[in-house]
Biopython code that builds the backbone (N, CA, C, O; Angstrom):
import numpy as np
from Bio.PDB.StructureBuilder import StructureBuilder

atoms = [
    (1, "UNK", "N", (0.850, -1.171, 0.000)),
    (1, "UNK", "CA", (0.000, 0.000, 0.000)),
    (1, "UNK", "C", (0.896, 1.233, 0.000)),
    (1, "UNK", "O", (1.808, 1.286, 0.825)),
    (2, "UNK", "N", (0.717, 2.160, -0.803)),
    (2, "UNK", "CA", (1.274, 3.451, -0.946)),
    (2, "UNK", "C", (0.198, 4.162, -0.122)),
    (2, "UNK", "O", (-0.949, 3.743, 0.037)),
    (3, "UNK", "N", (0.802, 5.495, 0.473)),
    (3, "UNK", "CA", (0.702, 6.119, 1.618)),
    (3, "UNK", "C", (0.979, 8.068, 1.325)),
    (3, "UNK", "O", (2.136, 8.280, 1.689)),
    (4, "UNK", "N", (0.639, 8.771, 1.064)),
    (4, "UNK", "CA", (0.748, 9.881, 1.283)),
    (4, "UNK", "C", (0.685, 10.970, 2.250)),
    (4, "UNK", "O", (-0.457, 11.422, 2.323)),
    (5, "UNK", "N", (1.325, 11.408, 2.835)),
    (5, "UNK", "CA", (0.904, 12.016, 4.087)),
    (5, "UNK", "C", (1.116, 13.451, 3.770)),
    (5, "UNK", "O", (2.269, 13.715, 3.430)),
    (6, "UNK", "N", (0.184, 14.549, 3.805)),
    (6, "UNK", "CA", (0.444, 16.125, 3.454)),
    (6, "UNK", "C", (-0.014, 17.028, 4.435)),
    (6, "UNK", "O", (-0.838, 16.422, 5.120)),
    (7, "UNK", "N", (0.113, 18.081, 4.796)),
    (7, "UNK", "CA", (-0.331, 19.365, 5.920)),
    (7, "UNK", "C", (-0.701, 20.110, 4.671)),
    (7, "UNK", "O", (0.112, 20.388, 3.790)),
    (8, "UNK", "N", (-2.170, 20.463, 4.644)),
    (8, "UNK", "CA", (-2.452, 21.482, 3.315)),
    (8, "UNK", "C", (-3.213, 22.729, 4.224)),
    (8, "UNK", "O", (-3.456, 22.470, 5.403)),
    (9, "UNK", "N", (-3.472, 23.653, 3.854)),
    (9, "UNK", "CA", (-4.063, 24.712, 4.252)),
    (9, "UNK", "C", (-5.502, 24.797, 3.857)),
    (9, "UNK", "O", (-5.998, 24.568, 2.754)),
    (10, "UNK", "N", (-6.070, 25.166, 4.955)),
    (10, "UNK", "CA", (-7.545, 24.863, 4.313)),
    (10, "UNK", "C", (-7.862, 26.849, 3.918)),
    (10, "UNK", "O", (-7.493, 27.865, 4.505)),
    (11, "UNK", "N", (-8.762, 26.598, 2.567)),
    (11, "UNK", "CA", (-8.814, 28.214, 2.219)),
    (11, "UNK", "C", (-10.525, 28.169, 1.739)),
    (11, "UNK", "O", (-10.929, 27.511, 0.781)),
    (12, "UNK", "N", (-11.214, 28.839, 2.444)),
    (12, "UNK", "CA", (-12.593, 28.977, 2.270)),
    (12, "UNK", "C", (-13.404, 27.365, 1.974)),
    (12, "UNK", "O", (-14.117, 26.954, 1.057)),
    (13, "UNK", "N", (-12.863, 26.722, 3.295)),
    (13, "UNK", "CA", (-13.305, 25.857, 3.360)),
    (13, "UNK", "C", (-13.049, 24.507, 2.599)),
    (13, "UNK", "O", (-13.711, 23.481, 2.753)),
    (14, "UNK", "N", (-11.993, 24.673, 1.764)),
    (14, "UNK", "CA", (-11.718, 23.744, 0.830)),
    (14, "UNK", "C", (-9.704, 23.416, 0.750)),
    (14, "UNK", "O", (-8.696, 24.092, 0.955)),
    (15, "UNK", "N", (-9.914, 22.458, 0.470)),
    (15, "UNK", "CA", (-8.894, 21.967, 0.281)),
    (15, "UNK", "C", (-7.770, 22.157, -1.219)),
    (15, "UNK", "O", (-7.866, 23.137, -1.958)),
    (16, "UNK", "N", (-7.061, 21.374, -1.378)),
    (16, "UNK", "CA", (-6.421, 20.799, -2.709)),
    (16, "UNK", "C", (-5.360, 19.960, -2.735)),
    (16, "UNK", "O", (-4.231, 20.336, -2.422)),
    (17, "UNK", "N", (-5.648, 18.721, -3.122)),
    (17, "UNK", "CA", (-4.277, 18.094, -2.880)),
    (17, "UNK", "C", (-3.424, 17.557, -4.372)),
    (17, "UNK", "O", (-4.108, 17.287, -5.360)),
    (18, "UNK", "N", (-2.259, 17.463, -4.413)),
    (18, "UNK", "CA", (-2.061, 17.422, -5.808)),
    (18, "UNK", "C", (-0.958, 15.978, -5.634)),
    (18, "UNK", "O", (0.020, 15.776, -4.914)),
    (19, "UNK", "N", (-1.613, 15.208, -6.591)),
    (19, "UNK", "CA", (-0.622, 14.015, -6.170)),
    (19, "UNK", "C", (0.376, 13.554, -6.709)),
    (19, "UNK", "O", (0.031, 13.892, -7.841)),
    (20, "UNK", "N", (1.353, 13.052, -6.874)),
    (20, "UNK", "CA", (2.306, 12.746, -7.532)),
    (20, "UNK", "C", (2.306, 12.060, -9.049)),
    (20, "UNK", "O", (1.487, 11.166, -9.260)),
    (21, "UNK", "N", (3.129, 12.428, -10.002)),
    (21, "UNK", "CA", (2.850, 11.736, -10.956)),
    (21, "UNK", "C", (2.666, 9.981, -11.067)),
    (21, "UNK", "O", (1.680, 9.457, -11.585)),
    (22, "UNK", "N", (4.022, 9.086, -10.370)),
    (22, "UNK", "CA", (3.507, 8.146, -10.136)),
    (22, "UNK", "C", (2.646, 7.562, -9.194)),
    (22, "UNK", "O", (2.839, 6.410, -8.805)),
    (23, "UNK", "N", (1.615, 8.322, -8.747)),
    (23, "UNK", "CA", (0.767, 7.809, -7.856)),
    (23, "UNK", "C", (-0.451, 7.102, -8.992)),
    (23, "UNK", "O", (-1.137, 7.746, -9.786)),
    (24, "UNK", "N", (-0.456, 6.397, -8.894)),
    (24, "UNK", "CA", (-1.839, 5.524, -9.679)),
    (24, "UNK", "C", (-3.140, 4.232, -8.711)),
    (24, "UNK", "O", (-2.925, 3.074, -8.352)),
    (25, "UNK", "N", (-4.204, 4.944, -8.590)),
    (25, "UNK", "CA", (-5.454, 4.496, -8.007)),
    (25, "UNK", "C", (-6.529, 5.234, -8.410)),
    (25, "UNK", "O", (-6.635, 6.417, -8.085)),
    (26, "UNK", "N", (-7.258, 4.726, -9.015)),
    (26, "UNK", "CA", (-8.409, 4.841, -9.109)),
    (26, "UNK", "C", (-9.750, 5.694, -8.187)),
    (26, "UNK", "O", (-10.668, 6.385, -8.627)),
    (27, "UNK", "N", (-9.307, 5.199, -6.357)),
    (27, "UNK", "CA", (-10.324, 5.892, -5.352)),
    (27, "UNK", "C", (-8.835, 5.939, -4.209)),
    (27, "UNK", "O", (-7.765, 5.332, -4.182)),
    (28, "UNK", "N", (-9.331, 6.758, -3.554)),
    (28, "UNK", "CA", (-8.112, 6.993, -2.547)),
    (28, "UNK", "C", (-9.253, 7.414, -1.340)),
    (28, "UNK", "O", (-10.238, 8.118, -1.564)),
    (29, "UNK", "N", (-8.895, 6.818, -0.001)),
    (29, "UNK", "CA", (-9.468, 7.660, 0.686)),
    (29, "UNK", "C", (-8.625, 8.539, 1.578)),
    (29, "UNK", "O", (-7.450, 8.372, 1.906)),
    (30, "UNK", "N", (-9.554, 9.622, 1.943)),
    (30, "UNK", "CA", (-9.117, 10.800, 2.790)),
    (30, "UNK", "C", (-9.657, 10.701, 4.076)),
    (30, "UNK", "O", (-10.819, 10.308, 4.185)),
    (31, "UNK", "N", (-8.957, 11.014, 5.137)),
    (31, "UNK", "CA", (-8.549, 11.210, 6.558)),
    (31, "UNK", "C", (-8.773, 12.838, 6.433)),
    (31, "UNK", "O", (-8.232, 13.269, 5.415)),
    (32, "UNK", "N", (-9.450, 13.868, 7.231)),
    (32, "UNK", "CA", (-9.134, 15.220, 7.128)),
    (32, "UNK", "C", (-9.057, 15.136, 9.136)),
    (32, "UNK", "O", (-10.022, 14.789, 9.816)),
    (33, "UNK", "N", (-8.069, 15.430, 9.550)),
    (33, "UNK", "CA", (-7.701, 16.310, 11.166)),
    (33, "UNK", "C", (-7.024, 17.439, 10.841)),
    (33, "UNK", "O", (-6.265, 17.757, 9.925)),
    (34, "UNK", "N", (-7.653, 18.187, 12.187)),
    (34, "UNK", "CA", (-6.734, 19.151, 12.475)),
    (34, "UNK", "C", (-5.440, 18.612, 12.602)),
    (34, "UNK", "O", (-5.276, 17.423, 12.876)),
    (35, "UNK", "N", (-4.440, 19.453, 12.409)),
    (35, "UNK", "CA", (-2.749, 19.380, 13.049)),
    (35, "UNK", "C", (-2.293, 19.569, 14.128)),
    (35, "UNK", "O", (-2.196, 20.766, 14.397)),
    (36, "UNK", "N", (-1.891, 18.756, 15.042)),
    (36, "UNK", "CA", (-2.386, 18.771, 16.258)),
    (36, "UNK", "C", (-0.606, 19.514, 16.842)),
    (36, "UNK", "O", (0.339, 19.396, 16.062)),
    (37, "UNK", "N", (-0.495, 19.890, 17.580)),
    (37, "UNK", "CA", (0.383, 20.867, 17.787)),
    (37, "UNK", "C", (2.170, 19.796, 18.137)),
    (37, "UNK", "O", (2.450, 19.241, 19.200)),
    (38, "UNK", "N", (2.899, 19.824, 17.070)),
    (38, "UNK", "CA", (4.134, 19.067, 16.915)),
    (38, "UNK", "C", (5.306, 19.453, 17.736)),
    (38, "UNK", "O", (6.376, 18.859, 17.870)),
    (39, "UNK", "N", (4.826, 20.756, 18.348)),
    (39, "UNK", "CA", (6.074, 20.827, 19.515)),
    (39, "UNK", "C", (6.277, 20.013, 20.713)),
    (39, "UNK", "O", (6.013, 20.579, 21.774)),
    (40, "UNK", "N", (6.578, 19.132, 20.754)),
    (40, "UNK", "CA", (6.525, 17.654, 21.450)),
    (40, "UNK", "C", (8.037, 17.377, 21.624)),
    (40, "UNK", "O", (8.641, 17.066, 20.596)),
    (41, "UNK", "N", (8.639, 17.436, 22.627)),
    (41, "UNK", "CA", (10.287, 16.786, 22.952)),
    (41, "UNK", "C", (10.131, 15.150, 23.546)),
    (41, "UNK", "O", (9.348, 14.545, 24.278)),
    (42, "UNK", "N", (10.982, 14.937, 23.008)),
    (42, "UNK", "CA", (11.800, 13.354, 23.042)),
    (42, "UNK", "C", (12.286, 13.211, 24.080)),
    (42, "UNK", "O", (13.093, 14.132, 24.208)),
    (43, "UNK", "N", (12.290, 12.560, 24.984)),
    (43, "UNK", "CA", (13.537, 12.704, 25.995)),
    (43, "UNK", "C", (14.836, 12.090, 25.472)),
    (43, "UNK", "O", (14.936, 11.328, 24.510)),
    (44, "UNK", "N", (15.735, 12.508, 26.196)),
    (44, "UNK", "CA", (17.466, 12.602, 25.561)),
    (44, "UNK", "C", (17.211, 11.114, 26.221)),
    (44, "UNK", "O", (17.618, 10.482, 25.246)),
    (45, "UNK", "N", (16.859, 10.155, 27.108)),
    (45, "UNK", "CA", (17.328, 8.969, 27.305)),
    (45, "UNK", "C", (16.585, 8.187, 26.507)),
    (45, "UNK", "O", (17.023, 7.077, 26.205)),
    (46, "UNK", "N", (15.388, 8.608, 26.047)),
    (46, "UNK", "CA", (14.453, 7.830, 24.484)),
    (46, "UNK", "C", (15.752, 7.685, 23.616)),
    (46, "UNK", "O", (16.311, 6.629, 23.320)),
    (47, "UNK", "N", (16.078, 8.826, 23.307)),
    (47, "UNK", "CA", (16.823, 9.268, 21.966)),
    (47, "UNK", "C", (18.031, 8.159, 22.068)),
    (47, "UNK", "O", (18.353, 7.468, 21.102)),
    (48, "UNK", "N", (18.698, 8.066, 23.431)),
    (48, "UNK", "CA", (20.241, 7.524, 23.985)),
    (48, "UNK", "C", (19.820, 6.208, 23.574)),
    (48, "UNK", "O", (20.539, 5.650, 22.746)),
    (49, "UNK", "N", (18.458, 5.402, 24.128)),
    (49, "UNK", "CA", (18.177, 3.743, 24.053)),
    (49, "UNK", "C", (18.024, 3.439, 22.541)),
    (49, "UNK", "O", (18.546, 2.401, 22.135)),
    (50, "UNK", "N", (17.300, 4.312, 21.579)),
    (50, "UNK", "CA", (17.262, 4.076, 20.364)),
    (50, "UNK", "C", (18.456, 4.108, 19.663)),
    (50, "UNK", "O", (18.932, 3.052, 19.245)),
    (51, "UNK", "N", (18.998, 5.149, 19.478)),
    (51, "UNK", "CA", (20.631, 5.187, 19.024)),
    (51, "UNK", "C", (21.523, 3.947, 19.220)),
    (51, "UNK", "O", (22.199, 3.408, 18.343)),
    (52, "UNK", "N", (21.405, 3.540, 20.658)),
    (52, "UNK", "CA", (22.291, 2.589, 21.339)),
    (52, "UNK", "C", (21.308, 0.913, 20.915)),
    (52, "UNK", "O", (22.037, -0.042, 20.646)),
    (53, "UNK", "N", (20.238, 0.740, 20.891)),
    (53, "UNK", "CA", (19.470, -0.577, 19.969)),
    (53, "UNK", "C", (19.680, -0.737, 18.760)),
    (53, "UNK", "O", (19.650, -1.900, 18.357)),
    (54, "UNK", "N", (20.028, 0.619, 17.546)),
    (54, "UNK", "CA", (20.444, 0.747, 16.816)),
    (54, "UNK", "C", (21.551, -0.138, 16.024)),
    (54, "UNK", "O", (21.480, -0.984, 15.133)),
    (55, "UNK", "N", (22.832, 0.579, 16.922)),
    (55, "UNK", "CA", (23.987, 0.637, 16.766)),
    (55, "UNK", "C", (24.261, -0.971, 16.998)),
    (55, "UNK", "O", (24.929, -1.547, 16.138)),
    (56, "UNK", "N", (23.667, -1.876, 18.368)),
    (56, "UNK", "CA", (23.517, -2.955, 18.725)),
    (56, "UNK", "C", (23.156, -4.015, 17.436)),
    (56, "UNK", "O", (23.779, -5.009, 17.062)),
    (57, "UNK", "N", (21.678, -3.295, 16.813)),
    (57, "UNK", "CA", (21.262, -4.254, 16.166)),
    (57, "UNK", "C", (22.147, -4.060, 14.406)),
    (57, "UNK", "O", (22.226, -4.815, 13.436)),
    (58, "UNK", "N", (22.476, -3.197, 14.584)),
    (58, "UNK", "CA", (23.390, -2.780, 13.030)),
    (58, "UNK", "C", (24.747, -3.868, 13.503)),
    (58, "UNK", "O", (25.185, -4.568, 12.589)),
    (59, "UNK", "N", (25.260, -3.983, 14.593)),
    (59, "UNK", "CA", (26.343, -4.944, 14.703)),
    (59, "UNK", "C", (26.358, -6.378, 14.700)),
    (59, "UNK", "O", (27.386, -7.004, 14.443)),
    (60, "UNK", "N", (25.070, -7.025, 15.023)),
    (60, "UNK", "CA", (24.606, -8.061, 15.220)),
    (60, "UNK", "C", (23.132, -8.806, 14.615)),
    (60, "UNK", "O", (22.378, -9.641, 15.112)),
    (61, "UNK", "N", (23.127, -8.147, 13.439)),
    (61, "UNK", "CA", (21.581, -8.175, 13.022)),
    (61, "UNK", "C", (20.948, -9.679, 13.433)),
    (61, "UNK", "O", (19.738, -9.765, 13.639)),
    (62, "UNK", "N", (21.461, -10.377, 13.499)),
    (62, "UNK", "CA", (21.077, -11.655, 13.455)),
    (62, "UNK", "C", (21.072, -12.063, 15.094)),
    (62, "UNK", "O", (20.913, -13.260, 15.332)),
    (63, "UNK", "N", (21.174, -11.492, 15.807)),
    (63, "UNK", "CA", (20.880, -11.532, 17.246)),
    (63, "UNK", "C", (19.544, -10.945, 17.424)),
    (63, "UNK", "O", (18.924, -11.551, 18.297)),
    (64, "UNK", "N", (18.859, -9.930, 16.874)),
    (64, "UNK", "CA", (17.440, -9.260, 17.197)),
    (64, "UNK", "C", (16.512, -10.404, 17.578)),
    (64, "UNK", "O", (16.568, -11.584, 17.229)),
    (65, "UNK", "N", (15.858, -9.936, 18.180)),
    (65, "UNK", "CA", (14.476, -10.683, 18.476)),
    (65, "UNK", "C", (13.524, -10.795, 17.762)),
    (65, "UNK", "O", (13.046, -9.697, 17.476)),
    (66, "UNK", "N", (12.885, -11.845, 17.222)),
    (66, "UNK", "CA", (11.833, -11.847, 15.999)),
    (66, "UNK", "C", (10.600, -11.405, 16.861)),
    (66, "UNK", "O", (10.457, -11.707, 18.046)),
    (67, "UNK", "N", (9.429, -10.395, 15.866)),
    (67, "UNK", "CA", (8.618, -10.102, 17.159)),
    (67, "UNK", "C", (7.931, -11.274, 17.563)),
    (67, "UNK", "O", (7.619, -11.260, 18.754)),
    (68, "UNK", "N", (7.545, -12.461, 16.816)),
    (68, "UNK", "CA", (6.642, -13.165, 17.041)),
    (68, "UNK", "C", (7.112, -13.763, 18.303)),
    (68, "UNK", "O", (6.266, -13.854, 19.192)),
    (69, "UNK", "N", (8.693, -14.328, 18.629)),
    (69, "UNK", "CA", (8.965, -14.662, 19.665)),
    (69, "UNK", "C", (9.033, -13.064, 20.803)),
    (69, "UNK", "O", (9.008, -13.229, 22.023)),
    (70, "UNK", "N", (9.086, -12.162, 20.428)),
    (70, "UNK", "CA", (9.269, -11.350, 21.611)),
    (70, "UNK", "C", (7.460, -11.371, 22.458)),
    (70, "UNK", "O", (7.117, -11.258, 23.635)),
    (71, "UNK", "N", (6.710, -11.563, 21.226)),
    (71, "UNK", "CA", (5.104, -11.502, 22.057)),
    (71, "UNK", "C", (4.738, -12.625, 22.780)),
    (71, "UNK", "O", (3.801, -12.903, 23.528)),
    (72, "UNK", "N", (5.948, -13.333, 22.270)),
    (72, "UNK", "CA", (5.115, -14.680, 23.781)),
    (72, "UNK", "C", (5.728, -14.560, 24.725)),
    (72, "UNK", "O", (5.236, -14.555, 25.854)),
    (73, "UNK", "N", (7.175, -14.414, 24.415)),
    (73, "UNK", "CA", (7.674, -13.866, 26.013)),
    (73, "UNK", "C", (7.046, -12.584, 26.734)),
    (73, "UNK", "O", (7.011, -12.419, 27.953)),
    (74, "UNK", "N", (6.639, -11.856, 25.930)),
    (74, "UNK", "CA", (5.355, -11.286, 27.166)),
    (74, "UNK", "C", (4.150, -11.742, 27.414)),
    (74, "UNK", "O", (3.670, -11.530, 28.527)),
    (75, "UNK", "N", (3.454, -12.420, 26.489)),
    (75, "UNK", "CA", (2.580, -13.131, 26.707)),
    (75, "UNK", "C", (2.896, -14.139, 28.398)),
    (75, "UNK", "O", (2.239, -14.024, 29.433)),
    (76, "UNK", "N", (4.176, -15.128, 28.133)),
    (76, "UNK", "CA", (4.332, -15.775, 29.024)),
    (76, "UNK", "C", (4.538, -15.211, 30.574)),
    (76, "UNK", "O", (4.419, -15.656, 31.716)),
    (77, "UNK", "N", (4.854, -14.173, 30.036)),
    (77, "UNK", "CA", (5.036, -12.974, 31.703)),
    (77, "UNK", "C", (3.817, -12.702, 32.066)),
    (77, "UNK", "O", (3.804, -12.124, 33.153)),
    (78, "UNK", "N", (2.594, -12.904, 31.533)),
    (78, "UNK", "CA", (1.465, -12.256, 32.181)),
    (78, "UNK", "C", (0.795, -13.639, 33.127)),
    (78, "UNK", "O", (-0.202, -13.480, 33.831)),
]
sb = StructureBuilder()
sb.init_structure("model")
sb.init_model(0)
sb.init_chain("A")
sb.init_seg("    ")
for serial, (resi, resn, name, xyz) in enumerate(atoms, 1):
    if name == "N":
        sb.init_residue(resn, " ", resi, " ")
    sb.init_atom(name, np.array(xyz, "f"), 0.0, 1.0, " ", f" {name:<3s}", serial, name[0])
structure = sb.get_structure()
């Protein structure tokens, strides 16, 4: 599934969206929300664990956890 995501300005009530040349479908549907306010901070130790899972899993790809086994081990914790 192709996916478009845009912030358009709404002007007397109306829209316009203009889509890419290779975009090809027939019906598309539309989602309309407000934009909900993006000034939102990360915390620096989010940022530190991702970077550092990263870097982990870029060294060892073949060590990651498949999710299907990571959901039973929580499964099995409950």
């Amino acid at each position: 599934m192709e996916a478009i995501r845009q912030i358009v300005s709404v002007k007397n009530h109306s829209i316009n969206i203009i889509l890419p040349d290779d975009f090809n479908a027939d019906e598309v549907e539309v989602i309309i929300m407000p934009v909900q306010d993006n000034n939102f901070v990360i915390p620096q130790w989010q940022i530190d664990e991702v970077r550092e899972r990263t870097i982990n899993y870029l060294k060892n790809p073949n060590e990651a956890t498949d999710i299907e086994d990571f959901l039973k081990e929580i499964e099995n914790e409950l």
